[in-house]
C-alpha positions, 0 to 999 in steps of 0.5 A: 597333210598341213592346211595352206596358211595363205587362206584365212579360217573362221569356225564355231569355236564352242562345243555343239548344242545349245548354251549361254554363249557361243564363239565364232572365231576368224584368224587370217591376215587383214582382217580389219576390213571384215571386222568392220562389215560385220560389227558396222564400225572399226573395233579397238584392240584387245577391247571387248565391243558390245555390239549387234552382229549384222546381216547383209541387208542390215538386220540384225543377227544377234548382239554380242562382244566383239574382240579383234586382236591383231597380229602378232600379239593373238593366239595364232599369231594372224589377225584375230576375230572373236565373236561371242553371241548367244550359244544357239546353233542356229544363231551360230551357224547364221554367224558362221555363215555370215562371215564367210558371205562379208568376207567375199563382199566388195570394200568400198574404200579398196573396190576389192573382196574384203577377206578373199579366200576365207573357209571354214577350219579344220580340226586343230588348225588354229593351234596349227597356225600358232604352232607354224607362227611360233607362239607355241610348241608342239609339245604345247599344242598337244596340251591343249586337246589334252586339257580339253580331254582330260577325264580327272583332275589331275590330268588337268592339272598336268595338262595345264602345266604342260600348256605353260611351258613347263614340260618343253622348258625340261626338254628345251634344257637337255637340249641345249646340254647336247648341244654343248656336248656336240661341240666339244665332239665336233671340236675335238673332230675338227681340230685333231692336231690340237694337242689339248684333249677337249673331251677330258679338259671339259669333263665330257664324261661327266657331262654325259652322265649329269645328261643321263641323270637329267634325262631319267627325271624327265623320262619319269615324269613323262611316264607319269604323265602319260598314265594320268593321261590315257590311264590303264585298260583293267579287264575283269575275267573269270568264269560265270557268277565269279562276281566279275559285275559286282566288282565292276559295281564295286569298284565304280560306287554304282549299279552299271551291270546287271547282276543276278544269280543266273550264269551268263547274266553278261553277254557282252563287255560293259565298261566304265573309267573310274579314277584312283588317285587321279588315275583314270582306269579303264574297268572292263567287265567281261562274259564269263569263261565258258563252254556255250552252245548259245550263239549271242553267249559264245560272241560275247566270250569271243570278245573278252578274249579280245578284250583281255589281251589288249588289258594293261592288266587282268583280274582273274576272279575265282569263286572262294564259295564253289573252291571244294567243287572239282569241276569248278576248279579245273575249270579255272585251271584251264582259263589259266592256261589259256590267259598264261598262253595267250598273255605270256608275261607282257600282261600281269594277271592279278588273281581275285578271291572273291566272296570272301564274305560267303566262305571261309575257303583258303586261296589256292595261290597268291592273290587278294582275297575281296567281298565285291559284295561288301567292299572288304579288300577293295582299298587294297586292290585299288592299291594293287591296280596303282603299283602295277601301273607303276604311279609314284603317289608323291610325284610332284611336277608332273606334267601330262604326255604322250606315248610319242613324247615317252618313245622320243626319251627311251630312244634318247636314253639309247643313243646316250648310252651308246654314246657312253660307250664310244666316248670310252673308246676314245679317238677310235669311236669319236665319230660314232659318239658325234653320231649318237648325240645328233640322233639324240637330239634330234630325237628331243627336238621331234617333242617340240617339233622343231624337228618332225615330219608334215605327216607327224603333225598332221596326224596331230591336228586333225584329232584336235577338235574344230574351232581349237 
């Protein structure tokens, strides 16, 4: 549910812990009498105040700058209070605190509480508020957690981008193209009699198809954006001292699961977020494969199960220096089995050779052929992990997205390809291809949210973190 705007909010708007400086943040309306009862004195625009923060009775907080940008030229579009002390959580908390005590306190001038019905916010709900006022757009407001959370560089950099406006401005363009599509549909709907053909005089077939090629930019780019975005989940597979830890060790440049000679070393799932080309990736190291007794072993076991089929991908590692072993073998026969059972088609299962520097043995199928031991054929994996996630190294523009946001523009491409269909049947289909334009629309406009539900945005904001 959406929080009540009619209420002003004031939070720790830094991280927790200790730092140089910590900012509590007001947003509200008229706040200018709160502003003075805890700076002691009027605060000018946009101007940053060294001053002390005062208790009720006088004494001093803590001394810090104080920032008052009014409405509507702020980030939330209200009134806006900045206070930056030293970034103890103490300190902090005595601020917080204090201004929820001054803002209930009686104005001299007006014999009212200064700020009636200040609280603490909730998650995301100043960006909420500049969302609801107009400042930014939703597809903006998702950047910003998403700049907040990003794991690489250029997720970052993306996220940055998306944040300006760059994303929104490619969504804001096909829109207003469907727009001008729709009218000439509703004209040609309105006015039936007209012996001039609207669709035909204004190339609306063509118009459609510059829409559909406009739109598979875009949906490119929001793929890419959402890779470098939430990344792929990698699961290593295979059967006991395959090397499935020394790969994770191997791909991750670091010593993070124990290796030993003794089948069954890992018990449970160990991973780690490595990046490739800026691409984070989920490494997930994984119990061996195979028949237990032991308890602790078989839940761990039970686990890579689960774990492999929620993977974008599996390494299927085989053992190159125990292929002339029979029973080793069959073994993996029947782990394949059971992956091609359990994963059918939908996750592609990449077979590893691994110890390729302890054997001369052939592979017995397609796959690579590695030492996680030496590094040799792990550039080419990295490679391989890229293609599958389908990353276009030389994207240019991308800007970070969502799941939601690449689900809004597959559904777009749908209603413009049936809306393709029913401009060709002409007169007979107009109002179905009027239809599909709308539904495309609107299904543009939920990235942006000028068109989506309370439920939607609620879901949003809650997972923003407090204070933003």
């Amino acid at each position: 549910m959406l929080a009540s705007q009619n209420q002003a909010i004031a939070a720790i708007a830094t991280a927790p812990g200790r730092g140089a400086v910590g900012i509590v943040r007001v947003s509200g309306r008229q706040l200018i009498p709160l502003a003075e009862a805890l700076c002691g004195r009027a605060l000018k625009p946009r101007e940053a105040s060294y001053l002390p923060f005062r208790a009720q009775d006088g004494t001093i907080i803590d001394q810090g700058l104080a920032i008052f940008f009014p409405a509507p030229h702020s980030f939330t579009g209200e009134d806006v209070l900045e206070l930056q002390a030293h970034g103890g959580p103490v300190v902090l908390q005595l601020l917080l605190a204090r201004c929820l005590e001054a803002a209930t306190e009686i104005d001299i001038h007006t014999g009212l509480p200064r700020l009636a019905g200040l609280r603490v916010a909730e998650p995301g709900e100043f960006s909420q508020r500049a969302f609801l006022n107009d400042k930014i757009d939703l597809a903006q407001a998702e950047a910003i957690a998403d700049l907040i959370d990003a794991s690489t560089e250029a997720a970052a950099r993306s996220a940055s981008r998306s944040l300006s406006g760059a994303f929104s401005a490619e969504i804001h363009l096909l829109r207003d193209a469907l727009i001008r599509l729709r009218m000439l549909v509703e004209a040609t709907l309105d006015f039936p009699e007209e012996e001039v053909d609207f669709l035909r005089q204004a190339d609306a077939s063509g118009q459609l198809s510059n829409l559909q090629q406009i739109l598979g930019t875009v949906l490119q780019r929001a793929r890419q954006g959402a890779l470098l975005r939430d990344g792929i989940r990698v699961v290593i597979a295979g059967q006991p001292n395959a090397g499935k830890s020394s790969l994770l060790n191997g791909l991750a440049g670091a010593e993070l699961a124990i290796v030993t000679p003794i089948a069954g070393t890992t018990r449970d799932k160990v991973q780690q977020t490595i990046q490739i080309e800026g691409i984070p990736v989920h490494v997930i190291d994984t119990a061996g494969l195979r028949d237990s007794d032991d308890e602790v072993e078989k839940i761990g076991i039970a686990h890579a199960w689960d774990a492999i089929e929620a993977a974008d991908a599996v390494l299927f590692l085989h053992d190159l220096t125990r292929m002339h072993l029979t029973d080793y073998v069959a073994a993996d026969a029947v782990i394949a089995g059971t992956l091609h059972h359990k994963l059918s088609s939908r996750v592609p299962v990449i077979d590893i050779w691994n110890k390729l520097d302890a054997s001369t043995a052939v592979p017995l199928t397609s796959g690579l052929a590695l030492s996680a031991k030496t590094g040799a054929g792990l550039p080419a994996l990295r490679h391989k992990l890229l293609e599958l996630a389908g990353w276009q190294s030389n994207a240019e523009g991308v800007y970070l997205a969502r799941a939601r946001h690449v689900e809004a523009l597959r559904r777009v491409d749908g209603h413009l390809v049936a809306a393709t269909a029913h401009l060709a049947a002409q007169a007979q289909s107009l109002d179905l291809l009027a239809e599909e334009l709308r539904m495309a629309q609107d299904a543009l406009s939920e990235i942006t949210g000028e068109f989506t539900s309370d439920d939607l945005l609620g879901v949003i904001f809650s997972r923003f973190c407090i204070g933003k």
